[in-house]
PDB file of N, CA, C and O in Angstrom:
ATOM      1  N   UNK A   1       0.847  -1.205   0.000  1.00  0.00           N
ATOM      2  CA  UNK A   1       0.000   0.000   0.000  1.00  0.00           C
ATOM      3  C   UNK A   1       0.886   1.261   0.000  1.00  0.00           C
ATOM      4  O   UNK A   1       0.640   2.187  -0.773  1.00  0.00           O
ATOM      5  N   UNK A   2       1.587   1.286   0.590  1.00  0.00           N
ATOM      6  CA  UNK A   2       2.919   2.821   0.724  1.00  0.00           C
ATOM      7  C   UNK A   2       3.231   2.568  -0.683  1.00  0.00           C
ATOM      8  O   UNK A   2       2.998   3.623  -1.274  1.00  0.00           O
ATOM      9  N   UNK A   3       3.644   1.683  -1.505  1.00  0.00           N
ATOM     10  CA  UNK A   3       4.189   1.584  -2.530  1.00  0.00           C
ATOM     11  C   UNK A   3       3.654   2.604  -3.438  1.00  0.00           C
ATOM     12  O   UNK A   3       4.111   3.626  -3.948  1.00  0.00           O
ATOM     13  N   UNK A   4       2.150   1.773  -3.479  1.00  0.00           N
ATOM     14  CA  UNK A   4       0.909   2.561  -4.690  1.00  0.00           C
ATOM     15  C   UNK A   4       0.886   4.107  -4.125  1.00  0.00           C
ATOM     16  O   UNK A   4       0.876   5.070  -4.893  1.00  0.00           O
ATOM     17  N   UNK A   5       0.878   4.224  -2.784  1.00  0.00           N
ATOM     18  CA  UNK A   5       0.558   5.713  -2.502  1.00  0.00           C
ATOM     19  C   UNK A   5       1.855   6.947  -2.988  1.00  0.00           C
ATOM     20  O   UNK A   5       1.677   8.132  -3.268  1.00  0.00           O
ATOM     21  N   UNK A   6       3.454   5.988  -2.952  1.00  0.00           N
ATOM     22  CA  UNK A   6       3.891   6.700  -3.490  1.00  0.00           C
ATOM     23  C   UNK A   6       3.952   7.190  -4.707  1.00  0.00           C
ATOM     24  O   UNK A   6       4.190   8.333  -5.097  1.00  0.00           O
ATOM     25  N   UNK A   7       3.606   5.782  -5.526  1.00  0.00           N
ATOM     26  CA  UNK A   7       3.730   5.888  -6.872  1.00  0.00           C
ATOM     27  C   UNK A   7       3.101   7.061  -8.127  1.00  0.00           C
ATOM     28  O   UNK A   7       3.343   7.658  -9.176  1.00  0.00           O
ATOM     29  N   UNK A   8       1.731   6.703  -6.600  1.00  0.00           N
ATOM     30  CA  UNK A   8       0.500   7.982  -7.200  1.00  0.00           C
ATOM     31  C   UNK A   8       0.882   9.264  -7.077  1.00  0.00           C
ATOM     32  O   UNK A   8       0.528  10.151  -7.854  1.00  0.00           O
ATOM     33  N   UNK A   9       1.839   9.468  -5.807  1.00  0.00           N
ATOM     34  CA  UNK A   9       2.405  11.039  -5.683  1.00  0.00           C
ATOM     35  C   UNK A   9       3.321  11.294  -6.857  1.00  0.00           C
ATOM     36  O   UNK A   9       3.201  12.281  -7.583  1.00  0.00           O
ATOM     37  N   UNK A  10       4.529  10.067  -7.059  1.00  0.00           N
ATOM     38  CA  UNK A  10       5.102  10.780  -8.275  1.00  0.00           C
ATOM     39  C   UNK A  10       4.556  10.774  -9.567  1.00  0.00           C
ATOM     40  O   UNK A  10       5.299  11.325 -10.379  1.00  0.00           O
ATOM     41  N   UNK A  11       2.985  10.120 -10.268  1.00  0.00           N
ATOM     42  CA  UNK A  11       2.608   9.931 -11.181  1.00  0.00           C
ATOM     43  C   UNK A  11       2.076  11.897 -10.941  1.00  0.00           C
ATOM     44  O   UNK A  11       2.537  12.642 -11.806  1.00  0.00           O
ATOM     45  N   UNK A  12       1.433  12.381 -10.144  1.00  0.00           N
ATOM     46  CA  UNK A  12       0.767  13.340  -9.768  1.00  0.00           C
ATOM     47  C   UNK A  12       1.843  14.272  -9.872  1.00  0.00           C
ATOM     48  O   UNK A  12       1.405  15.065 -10.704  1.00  0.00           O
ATOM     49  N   UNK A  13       3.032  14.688  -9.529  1.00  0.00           N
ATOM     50  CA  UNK A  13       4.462  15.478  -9.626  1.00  0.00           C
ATOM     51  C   UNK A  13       4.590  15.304 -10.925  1.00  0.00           C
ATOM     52  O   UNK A  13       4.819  16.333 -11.560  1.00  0.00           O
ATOM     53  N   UNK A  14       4.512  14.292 -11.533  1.00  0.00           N
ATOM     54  CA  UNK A  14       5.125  14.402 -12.714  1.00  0.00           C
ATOM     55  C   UNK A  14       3.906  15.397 -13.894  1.00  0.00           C
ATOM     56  O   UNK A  14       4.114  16.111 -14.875  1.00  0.00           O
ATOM     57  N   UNK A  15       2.793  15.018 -13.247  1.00  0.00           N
ATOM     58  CA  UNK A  15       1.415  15.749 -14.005  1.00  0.00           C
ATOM     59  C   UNK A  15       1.681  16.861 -13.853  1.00  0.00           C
ATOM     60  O   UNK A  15       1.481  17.462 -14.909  1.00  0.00           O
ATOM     61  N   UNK A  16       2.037  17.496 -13.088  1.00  0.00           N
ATOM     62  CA  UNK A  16       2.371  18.913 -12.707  1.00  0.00           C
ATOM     63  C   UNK A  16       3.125  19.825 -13.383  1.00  0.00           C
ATOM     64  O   UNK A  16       3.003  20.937 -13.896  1.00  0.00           O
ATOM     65  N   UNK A  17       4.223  18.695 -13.153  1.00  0.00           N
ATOM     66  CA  UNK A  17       5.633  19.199 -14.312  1.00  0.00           C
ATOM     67  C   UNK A  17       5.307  19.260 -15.610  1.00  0.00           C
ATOM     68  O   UNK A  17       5.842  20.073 -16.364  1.00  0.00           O
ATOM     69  N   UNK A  18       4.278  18.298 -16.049  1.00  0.00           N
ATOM     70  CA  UNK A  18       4.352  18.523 -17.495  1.00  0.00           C
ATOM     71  C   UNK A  18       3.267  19.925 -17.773  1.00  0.00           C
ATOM     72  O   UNK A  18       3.293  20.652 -18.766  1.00  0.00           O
ATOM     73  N   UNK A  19       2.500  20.020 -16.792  1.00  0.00           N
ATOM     74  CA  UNK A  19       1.439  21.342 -17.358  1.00  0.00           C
ATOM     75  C   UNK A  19       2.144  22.469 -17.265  1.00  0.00           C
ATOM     76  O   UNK A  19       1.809  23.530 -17.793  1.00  0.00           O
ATOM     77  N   UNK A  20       3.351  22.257 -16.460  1.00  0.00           N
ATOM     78  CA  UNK A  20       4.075  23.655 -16.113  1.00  0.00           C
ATOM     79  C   UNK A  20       4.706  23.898 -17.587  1.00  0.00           C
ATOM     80  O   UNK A  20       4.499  24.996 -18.103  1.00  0.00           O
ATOM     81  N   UNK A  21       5.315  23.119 -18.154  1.00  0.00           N
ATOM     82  CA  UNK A  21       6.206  22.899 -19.371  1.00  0.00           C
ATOM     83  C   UNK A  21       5.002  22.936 -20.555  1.00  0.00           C
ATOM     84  O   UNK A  21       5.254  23.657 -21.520  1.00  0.00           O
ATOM     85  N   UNK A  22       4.346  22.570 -20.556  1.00  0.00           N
ATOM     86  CA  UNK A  22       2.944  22.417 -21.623  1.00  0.00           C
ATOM     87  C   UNK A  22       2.447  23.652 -22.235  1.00  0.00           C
ATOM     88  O   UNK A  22       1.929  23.842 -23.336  1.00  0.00           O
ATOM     89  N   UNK A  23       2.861  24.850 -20.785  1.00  0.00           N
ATOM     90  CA  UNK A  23       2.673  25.982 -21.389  1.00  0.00           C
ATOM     91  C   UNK A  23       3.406  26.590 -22.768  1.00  0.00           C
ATOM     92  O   UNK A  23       2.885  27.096 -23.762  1.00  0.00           O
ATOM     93  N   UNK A  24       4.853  26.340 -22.440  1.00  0.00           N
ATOM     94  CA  UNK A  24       6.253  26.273 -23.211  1.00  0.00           C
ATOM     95  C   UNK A  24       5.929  25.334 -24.336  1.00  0.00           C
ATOM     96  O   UNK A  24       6.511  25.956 -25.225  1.00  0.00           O
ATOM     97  N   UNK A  25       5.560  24.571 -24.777  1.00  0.00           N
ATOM     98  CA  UNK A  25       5.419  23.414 -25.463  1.00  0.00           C
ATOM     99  C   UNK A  25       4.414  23.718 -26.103  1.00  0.00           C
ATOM    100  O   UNK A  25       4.669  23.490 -27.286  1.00  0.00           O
ATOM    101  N   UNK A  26       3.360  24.124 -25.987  1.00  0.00           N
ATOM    102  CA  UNK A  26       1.714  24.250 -26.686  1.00  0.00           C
ATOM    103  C   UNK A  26       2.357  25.784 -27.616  1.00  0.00           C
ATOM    104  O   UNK A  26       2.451  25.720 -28.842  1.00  0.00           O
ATOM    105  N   UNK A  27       2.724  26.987 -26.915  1.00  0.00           N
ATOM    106  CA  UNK A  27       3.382  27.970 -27.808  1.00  0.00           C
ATOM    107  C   UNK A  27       3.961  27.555 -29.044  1.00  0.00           C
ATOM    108  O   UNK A  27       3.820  28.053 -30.160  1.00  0.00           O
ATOM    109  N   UNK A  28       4.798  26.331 -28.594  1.00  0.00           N
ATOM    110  CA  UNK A  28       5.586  26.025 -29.693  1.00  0.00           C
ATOM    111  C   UNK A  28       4.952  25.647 -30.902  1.00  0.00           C
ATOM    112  O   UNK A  28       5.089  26.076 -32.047  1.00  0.00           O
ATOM    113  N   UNK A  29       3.794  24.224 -30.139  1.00  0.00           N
ATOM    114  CA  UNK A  29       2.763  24.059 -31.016  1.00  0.00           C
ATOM    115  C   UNK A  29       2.104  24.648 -32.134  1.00  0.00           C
ATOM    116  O   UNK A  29       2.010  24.554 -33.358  1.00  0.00           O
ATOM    117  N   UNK A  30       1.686  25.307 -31.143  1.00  0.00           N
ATOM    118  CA  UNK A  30       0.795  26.242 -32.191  1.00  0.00           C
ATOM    119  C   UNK A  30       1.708  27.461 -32.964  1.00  0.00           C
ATOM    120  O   UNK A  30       1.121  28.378 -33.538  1.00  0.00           O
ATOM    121  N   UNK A  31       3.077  27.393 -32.929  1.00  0.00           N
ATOM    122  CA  UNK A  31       3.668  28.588 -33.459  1.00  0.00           C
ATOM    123  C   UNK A  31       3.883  27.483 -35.233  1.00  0.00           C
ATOM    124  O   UNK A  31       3.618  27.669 -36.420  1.00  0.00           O
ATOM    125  N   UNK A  32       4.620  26.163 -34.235  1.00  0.00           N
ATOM    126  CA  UNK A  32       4.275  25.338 -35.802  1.00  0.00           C
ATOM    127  C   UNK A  32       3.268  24.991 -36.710  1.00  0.00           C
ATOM    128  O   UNK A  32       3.466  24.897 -37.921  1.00  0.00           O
ATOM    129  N   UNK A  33       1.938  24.752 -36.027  1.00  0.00           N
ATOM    130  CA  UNK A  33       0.372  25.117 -36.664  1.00  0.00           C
ATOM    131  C   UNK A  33       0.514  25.584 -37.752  1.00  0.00           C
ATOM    132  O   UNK A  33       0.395  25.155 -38.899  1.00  0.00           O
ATOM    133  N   UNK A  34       0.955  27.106 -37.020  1.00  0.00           N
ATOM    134  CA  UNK A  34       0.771  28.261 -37.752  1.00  0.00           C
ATOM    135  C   UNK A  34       1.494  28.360 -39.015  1.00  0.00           C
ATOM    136  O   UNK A  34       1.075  28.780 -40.094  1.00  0.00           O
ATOM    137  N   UNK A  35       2.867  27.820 -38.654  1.00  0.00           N
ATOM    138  CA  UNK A  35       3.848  27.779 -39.764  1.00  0.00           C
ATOM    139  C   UNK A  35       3.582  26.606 -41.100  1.00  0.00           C
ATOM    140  O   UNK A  35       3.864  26.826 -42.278  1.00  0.00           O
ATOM    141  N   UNK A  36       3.197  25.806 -40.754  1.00  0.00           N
ATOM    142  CA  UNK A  36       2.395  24.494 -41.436  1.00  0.00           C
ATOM    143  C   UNK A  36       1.459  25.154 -42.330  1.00  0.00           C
ATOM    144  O   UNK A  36       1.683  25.146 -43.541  1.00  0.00           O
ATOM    145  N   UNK A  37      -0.032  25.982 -41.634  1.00  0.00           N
ATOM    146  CA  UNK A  37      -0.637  26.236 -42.262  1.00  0.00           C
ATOM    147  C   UNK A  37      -0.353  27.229 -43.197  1.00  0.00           C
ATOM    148  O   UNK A  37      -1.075  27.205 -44.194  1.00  0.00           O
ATOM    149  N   UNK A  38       0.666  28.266 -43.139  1.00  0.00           N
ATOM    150  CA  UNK A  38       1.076  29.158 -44.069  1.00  0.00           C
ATOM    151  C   UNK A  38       1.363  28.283 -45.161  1.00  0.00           C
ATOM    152  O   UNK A  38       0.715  28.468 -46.190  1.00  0.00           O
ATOM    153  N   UNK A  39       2.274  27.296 -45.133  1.00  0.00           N
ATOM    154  CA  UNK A  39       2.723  26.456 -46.337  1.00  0.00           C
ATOM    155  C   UNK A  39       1.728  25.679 -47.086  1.00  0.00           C
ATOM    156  O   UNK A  39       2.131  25.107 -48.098  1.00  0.00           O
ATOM    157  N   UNK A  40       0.985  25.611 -46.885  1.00  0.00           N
ATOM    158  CA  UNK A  40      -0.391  24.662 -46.731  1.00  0.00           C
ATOM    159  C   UNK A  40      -0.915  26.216 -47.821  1.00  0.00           C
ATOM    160  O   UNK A  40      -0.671  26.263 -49.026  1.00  0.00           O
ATOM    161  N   UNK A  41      -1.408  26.979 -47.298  1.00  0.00           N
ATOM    162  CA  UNK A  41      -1.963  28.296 -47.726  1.00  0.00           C
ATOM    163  C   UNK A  41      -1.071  29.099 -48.929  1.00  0.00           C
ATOM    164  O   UNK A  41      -1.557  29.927 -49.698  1.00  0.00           O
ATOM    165  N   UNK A  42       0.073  28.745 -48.915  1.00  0.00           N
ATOM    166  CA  UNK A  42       0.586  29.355 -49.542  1.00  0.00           C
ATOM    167  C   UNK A  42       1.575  28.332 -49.995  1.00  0.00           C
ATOM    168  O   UNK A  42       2.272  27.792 -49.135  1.00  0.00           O
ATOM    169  N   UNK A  43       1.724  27.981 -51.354  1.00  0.00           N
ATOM    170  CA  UNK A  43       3.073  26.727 -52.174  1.00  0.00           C
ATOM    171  C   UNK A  43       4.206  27.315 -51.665  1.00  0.00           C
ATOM    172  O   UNK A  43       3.947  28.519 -51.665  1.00  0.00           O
ATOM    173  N   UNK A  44       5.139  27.178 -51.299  1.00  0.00           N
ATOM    174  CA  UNK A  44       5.956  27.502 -51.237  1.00  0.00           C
ATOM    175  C   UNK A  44       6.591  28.018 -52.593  1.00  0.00           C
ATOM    176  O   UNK A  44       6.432  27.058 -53.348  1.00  0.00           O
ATOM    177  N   UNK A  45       7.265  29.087 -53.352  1.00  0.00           N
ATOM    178  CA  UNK A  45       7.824  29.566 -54.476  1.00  0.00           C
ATOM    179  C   UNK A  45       9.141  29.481 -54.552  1.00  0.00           C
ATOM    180  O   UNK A  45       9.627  29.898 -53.500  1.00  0.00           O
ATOM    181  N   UNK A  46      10.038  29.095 -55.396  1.00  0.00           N
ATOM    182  CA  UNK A  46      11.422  29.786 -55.188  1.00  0.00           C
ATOM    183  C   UNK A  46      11.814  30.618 -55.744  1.00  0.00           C
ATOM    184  O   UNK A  46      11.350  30.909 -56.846  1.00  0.00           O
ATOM    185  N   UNK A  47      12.921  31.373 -55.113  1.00  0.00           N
ATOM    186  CA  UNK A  47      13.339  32.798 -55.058  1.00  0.00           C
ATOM    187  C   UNK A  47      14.405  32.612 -56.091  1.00  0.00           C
ATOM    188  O   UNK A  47      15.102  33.566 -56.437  1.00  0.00           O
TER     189      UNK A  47
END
């Protein structure tokens, strides 16, 4: 039983950590979205 209870605390720490970072990470996301959909929207041409 201590085992599972710890396990659940670090499954729960680790949930944490990732929403903290998710913020950092989803920006990124969606900065690539964005960049995707330009190419998508627009052929790429060469110069």
């Amino acid at each position: 039983k201590d085992n599972d209870q710890s396990e659940k605390a670090g499954e729960n720490g680790k949930e944490e950590e990732m929403e903290g970072a998710g913020d950092e990470k989803g920006g990124h996301e969606e900065e690539k979205a964005r960049l995707i959909e330009n190419l998508v929207e627009e052929p790429m041409e060469e110069d």
